[in-house]
C-alpha positions as CSV (number, residue, x, y, z in Angstrom):
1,X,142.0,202.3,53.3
2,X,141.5,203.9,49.8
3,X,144.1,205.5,48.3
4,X,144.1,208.1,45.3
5,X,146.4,207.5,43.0
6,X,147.9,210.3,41.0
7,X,149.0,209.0,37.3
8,X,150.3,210.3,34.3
9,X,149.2,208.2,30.8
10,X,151.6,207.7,28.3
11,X,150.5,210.8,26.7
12,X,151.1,212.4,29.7
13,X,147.2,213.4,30.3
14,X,146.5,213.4,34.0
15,X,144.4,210.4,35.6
16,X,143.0,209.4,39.5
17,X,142.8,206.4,39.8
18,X,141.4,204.8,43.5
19,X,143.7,201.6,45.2
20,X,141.9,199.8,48.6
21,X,144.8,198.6,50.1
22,X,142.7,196.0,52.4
23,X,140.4,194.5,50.0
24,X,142.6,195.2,47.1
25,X,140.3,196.9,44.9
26,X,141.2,198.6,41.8
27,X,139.2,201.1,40.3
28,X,139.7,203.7,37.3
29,X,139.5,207.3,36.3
30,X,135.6,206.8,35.9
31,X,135.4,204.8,39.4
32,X,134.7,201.4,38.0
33,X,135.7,198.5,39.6
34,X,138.3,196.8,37.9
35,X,138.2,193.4,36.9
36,X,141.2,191.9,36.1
37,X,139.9,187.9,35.9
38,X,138.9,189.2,32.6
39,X,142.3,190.5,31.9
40,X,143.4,187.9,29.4
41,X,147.5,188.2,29.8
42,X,146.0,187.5,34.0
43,X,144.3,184.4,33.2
44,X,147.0,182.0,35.1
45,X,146.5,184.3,38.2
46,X,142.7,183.9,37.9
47,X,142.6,180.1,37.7
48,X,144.7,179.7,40.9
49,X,143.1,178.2,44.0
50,X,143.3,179.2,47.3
51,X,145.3,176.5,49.9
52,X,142.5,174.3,51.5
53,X,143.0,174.3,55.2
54,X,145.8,177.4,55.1
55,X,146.5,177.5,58.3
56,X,145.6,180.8,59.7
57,X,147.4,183.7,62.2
58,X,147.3,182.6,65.9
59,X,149.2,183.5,69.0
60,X,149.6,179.4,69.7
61,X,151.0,176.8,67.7
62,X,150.0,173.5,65.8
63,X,152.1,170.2,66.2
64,X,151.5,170.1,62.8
65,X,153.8,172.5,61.7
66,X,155.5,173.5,57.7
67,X,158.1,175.5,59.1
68,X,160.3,174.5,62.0
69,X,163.5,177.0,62.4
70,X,166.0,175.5,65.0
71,X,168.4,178.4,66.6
72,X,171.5,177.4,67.8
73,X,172.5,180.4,68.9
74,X,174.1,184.1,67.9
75,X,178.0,183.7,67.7
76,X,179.1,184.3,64.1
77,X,182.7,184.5,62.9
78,X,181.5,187.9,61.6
79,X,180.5,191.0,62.6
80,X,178.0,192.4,59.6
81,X,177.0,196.1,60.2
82,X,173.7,195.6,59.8
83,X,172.9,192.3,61.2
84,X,169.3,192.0,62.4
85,X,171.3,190.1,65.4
86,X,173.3,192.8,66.6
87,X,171.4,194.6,69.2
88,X,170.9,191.2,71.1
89,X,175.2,190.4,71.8
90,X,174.0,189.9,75.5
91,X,172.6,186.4,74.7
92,X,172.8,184.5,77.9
93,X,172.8,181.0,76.2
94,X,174.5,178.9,72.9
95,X,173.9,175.7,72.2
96,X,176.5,172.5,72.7
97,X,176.9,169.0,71.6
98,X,175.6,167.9,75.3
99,X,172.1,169.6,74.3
100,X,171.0,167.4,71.4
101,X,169.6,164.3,73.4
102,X,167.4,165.9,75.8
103,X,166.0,168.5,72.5
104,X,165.6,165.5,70.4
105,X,164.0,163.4,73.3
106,X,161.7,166.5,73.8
107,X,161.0,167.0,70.2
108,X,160.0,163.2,70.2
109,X,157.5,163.6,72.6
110,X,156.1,166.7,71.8
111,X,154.5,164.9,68.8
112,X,155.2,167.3,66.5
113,X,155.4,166.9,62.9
114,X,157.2,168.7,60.4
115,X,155.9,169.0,56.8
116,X,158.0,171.0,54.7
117,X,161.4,172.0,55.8
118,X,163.6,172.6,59.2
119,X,165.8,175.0,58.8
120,X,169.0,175.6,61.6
121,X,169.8,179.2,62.1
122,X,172.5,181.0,63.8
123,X,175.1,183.4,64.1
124,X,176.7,181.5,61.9
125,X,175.4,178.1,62.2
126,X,178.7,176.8,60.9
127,X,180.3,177.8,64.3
128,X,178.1,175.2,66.1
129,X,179.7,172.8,63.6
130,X,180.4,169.6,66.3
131,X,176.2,170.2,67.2
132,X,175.4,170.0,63.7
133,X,177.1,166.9,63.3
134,X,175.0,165.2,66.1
135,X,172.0,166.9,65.6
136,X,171.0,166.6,61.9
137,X,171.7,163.1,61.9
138,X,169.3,162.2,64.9
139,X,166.4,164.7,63.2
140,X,167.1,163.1,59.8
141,X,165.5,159.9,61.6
142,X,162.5,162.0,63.0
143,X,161.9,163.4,59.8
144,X,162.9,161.2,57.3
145,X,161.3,163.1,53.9
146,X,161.5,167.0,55.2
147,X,163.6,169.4,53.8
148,X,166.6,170.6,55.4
149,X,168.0,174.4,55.3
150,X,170.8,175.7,56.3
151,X,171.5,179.9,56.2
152,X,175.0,180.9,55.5
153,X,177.6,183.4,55.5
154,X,179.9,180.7,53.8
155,X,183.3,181.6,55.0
156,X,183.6,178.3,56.8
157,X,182.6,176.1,54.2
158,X,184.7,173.4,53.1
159,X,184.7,170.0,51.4
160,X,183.6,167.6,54.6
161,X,181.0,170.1,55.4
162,X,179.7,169.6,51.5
163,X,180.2,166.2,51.8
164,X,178.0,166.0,55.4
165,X,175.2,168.6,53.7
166,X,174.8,166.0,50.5
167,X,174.6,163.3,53.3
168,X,171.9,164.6,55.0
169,X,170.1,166.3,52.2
170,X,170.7,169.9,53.2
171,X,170.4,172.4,51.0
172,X,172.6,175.7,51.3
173,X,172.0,179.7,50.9
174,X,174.3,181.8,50.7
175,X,174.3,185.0,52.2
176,X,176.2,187.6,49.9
177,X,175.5,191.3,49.0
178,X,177.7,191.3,45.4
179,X,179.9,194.0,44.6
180,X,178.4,195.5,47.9
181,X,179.6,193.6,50.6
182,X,182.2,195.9,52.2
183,X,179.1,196.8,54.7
184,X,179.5,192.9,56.1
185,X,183.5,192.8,55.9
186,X,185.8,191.3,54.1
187,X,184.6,189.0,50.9
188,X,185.2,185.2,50.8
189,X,184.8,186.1,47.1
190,X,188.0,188.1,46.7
191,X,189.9,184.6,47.5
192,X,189.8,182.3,44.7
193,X,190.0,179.1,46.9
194,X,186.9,179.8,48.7
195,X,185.2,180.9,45.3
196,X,186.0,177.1,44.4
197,X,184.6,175.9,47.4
198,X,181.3,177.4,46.7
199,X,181.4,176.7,42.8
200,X,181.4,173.2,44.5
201,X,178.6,173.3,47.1
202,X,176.7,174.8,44.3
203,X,177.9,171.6,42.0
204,X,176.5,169.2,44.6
205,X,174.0,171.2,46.9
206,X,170.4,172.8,46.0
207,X,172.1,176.1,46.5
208,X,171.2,179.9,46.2
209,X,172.3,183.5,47.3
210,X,170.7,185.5,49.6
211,X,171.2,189.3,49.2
212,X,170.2,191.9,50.8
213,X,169.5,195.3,49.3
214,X,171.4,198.3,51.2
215,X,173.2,201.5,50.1
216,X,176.0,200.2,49.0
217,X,174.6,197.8,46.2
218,X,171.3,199.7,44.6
219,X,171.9,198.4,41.1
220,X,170.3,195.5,41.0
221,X,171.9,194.5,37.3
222,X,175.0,194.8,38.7
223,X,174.5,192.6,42.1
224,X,173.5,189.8,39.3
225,X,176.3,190.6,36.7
226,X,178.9,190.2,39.9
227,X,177.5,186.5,40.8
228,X,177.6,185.5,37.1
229,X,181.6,186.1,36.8
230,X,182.3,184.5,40.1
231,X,179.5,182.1,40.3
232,X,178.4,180.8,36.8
233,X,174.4,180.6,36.0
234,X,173.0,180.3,40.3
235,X,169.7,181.4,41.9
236,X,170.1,185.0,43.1
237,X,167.3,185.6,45.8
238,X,166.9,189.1,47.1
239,X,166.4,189.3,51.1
240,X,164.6,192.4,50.1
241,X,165.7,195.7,51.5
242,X,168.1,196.3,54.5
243,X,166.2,196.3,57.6
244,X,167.6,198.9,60.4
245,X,168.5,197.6,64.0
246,X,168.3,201.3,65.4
247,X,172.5,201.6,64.6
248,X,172.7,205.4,63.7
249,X,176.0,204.6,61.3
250,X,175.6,207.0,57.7
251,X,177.2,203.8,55.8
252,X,173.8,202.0,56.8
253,X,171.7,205.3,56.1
254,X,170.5,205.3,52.2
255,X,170.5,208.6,50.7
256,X,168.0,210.4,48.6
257,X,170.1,209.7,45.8
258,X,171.0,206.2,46.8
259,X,167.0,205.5,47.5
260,X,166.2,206.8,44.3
261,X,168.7,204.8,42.0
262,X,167.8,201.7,43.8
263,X,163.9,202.6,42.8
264,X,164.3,203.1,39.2
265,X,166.9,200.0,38.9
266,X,164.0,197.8,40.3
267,X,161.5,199.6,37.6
268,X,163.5,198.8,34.8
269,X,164.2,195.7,35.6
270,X,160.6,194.7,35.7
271,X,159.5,197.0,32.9
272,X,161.9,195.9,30.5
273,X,161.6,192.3,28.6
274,X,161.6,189.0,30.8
275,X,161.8,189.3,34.9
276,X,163.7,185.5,34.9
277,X,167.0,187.4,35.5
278,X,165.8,188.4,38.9
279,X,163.6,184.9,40.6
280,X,163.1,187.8,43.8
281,X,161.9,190.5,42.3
282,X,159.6,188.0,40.2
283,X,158.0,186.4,43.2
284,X,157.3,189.7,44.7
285,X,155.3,190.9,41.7
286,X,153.8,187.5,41.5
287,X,152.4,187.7,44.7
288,X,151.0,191.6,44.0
289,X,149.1,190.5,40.5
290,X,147.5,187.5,42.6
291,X,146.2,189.8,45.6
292,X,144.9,191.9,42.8
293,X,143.2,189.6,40.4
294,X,141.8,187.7,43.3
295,X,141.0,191.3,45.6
296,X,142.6,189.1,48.3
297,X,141.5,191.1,51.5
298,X,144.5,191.6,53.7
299,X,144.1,190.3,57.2
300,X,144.3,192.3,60.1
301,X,146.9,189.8,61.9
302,X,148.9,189.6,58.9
303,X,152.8,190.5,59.2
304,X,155.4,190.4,57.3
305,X,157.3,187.1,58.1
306,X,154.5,185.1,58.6
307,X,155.6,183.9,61.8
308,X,152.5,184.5,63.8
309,X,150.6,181.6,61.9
310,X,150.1,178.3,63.4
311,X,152.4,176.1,61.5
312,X,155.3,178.5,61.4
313,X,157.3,177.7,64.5
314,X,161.1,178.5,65.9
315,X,162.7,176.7,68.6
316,X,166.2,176.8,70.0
317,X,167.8,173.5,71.6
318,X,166.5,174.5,75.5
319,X,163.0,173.2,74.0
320,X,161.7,176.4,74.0
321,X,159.3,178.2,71.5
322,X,160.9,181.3,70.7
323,X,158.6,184.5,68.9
324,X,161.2,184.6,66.0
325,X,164.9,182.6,65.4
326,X,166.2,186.3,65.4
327,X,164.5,187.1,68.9
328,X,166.3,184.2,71.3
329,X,167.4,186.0,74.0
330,X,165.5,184.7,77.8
331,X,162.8,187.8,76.7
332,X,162.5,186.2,73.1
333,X,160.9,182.9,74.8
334,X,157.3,182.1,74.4
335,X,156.4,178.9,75.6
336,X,157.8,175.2,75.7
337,X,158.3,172.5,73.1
338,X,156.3,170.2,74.7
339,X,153.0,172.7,75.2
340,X,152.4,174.2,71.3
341,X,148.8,175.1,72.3
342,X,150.6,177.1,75.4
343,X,152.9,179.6,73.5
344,X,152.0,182.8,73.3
345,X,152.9,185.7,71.0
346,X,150.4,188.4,72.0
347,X,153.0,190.8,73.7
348,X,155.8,190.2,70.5
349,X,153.9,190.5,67.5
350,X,151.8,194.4,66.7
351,X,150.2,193.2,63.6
352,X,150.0,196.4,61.2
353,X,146.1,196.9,61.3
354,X,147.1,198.3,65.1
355,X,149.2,200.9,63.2
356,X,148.0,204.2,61.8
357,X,150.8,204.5,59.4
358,X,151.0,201.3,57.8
359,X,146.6,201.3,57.5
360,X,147.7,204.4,55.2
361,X,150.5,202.7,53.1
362,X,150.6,201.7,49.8
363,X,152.3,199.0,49.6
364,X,150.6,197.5,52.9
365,X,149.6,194.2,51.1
366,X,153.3,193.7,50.6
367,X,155.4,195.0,53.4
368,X,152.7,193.8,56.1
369,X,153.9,195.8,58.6
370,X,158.2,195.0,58.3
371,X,159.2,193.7,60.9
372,X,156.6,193.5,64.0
373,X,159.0,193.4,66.6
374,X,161.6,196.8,66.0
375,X,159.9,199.8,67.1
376,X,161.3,203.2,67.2
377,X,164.3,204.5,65.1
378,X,164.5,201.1,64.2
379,X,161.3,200.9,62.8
380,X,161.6,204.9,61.2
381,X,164.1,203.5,59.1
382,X,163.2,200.3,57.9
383,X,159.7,201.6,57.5
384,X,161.6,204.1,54.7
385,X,163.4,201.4,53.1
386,X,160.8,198.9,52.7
387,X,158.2,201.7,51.5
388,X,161.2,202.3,48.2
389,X,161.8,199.0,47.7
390,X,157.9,197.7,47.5
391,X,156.8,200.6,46.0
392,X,159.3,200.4,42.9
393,X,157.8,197.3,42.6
394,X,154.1,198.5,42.7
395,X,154.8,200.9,40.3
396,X,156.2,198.6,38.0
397,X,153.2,196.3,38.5
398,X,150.7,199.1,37.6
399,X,152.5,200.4,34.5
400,X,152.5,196.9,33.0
401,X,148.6,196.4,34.2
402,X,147.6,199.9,33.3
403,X,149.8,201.8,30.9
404,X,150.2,204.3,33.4
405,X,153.1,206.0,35.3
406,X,151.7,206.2,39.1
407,X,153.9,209.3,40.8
408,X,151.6,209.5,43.7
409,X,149.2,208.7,46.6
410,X,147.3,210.6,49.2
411,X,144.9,208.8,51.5
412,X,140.8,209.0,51.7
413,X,138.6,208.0,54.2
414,X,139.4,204.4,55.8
415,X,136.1,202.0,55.4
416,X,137.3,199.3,57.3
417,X,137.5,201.3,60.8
């Protein structure tokens, strides 16, 4: 859809400028096209080439796959407020030791190949700790030369488990909301034996955090400032933005004021000089200057966490295809290890070009859609979250591209009905 976008110029002369937000188009005050190939500060953007053979969006899956997320199951030594768990507690099945034959016989004969990294999910995925001892070892010899992942809460980490992670090749991240944690519990950080532990994962382990923006941590110099005293020079990734399970709890509610600071805290971070303090925030404009210089047209499948496509697959230790590792309850279960080309994901995933609202977004090309299996209050919420957080980010993006302050946007007619 086109969008008009209301600016101001530096010297504060009013401009309309137009945004397609499916074809990522560009064009001015005077309604010209614009070309930013020519854009000489864009020139690494213009040169890139697009993936031969990217896989594409699909409701099956390859045996041939980039991606392969292994769920153990939900129990967690923790009980985070806003855990995109939380509103499945009812699971009906966790993994065990006994499992890991029969899953590793059936991965075996599936035939199914793994490319770039397995990654082995919980809960906490340190809970399942006696699985993960027989597991990794027997998938280290199916997949000799893939990376391995493992998604932390890091409260249970201790020397032997570095020890088995260096072993095996694992690399580690961290999940940790700085100096706004109180909203998961109580802060492995605030004891300094377990900030020595993780000093020493980080020491010996491809290591980063993973932090999620929420209420209680919108400044994001200060999220980075907090894991420089405890942590030393480490990768800080930003999640992104909180997403809402539906949990009406005003800690997990941003205000006005709150939504606000965290937007101008993401604009002068990007505005001011150098974005290497913040690799997350980076990657996110990254990925908006190479949509625009390329006018990447946004598919109509596309969502968010890409895990509609092909080669993106999660499984859990049944053997069964599962429509996200978040999504594992009995309901969650899409088709079986050893059939790829029989799972189907039509009934999980509403792609956002089958919702009005997100067809009239902004920051479309960026969000995707959130999340395309919450729907009502949960998706209300998270919709207004993600909306701040990309479109700081957009208008960061613009003001460096353009000169101009973008304060903002009203729909036009929608060509691509």
């Amino acid at each position: 859809m086109k969008l008009a976008l209301h600016c101001k110029t530096h010297e504060g002369k009013n401009e309309t400028w137009v945004y397609d937000n499916v074809l990522n188009e560009v064009y001015d005050g005077d309604g010209k096209l614009v070309d930013l190939t020519r854009d000489e500060r864009l020139k690494a953007y213009a040169m890139l080439k697009e993936q031969e053979g990217k896989p594409g969006y699909s409701n099956s899956k390859s045996k041939d796959l980039w991606d392969l997320r292994i769920q153990l199951g939900l129990k967690c030594n923790m009980s985070c407020k806003y855990c995109a768990q939380s509103d499945r507690e009812n699971e009906r099945w966790v993994s065990s030791p006994k499992d890991v034959p029969v899953f590793i016989e059936k991965l075996r004969a599936s035939g199914i190949k793994v490319h770039g990294v397995i990654e082995l999910w919980g809960g906490e995925p340190f809970v399942y700790w006696k699985t993960l001892q027989k597991l990794v070892p027997e998938l280290r010899k199916l997949y000799p030369k893939v990376r391995f992942a493992i998604i932390t809460n890091g409260t249970l980490i201790d020397e032997e488990k570095i020890a088995f992670c260096e072993t095996y090749g694992i690399s580690l991240t961290f999940s940790h909301d700085g100096h706004g944690y109180r909203l998961r519990g109580v802060d492995p950080l605030d004891d300094p034996k377990m900030v020595d532990m993780w000093r020493l994962a980080f020491s010996k382990l491809p290591c980063s955090i993973n932090c999620v923006l929420s209420p209680a941590n919108t400044d994001v110099d200060a999220i980075a400032d907090f894991f420089k005293v405890k942590l030393g020079d480490i990768h800080l990734n930003f999640e992104g933005v909180m997403t809402h399970v539906g949990v009406q709890d005003s800690e997990l509610m941003f205000t006005d004021e709150q939504m606000l600071a965290l937007q101008k805290n993401i604009f002068k971070a990007l505005t001011r000089e150098g974005w290497d303090k913040f690799p997350a925030l980076t990657g996110e404009c990254d990925r908006l200057l190479k949509t625009l210089v390329k006018r990447k047209r946004l598919d109509k499948r596309a969502v968010k966490c890409m895990m509609n496509q092909e080669n993106n697959a999660a499984v859990n230790l049944k053997g069964d295809f599962l429509s996200c590792h978040d999504h594992c309850t009995e309901e969650g279960c899409v088709g079986d290890i050893l059939s790829p080309e029989k799972v189907d994901l039509s009934k999980h995933f509403k792609p956002w070009s089958t919702r009005e609202k997100c067809r009239k977004c902004l920051v479309l090309p960026m969000c995707r859609g959130a999340c395309p299996q919450i729907e009502g209050l949960a998706r209300t919420l998270t919709c207004k979250n993600e909306f701040a957080y990309h479109f700081a980010v957009f208008q960061a993006v613009f003001r460096l591209l353009f000169g101009l302050t973008l304060e903002s946007y009203e729909p036009l007619e929608d060509p691509h009905d």
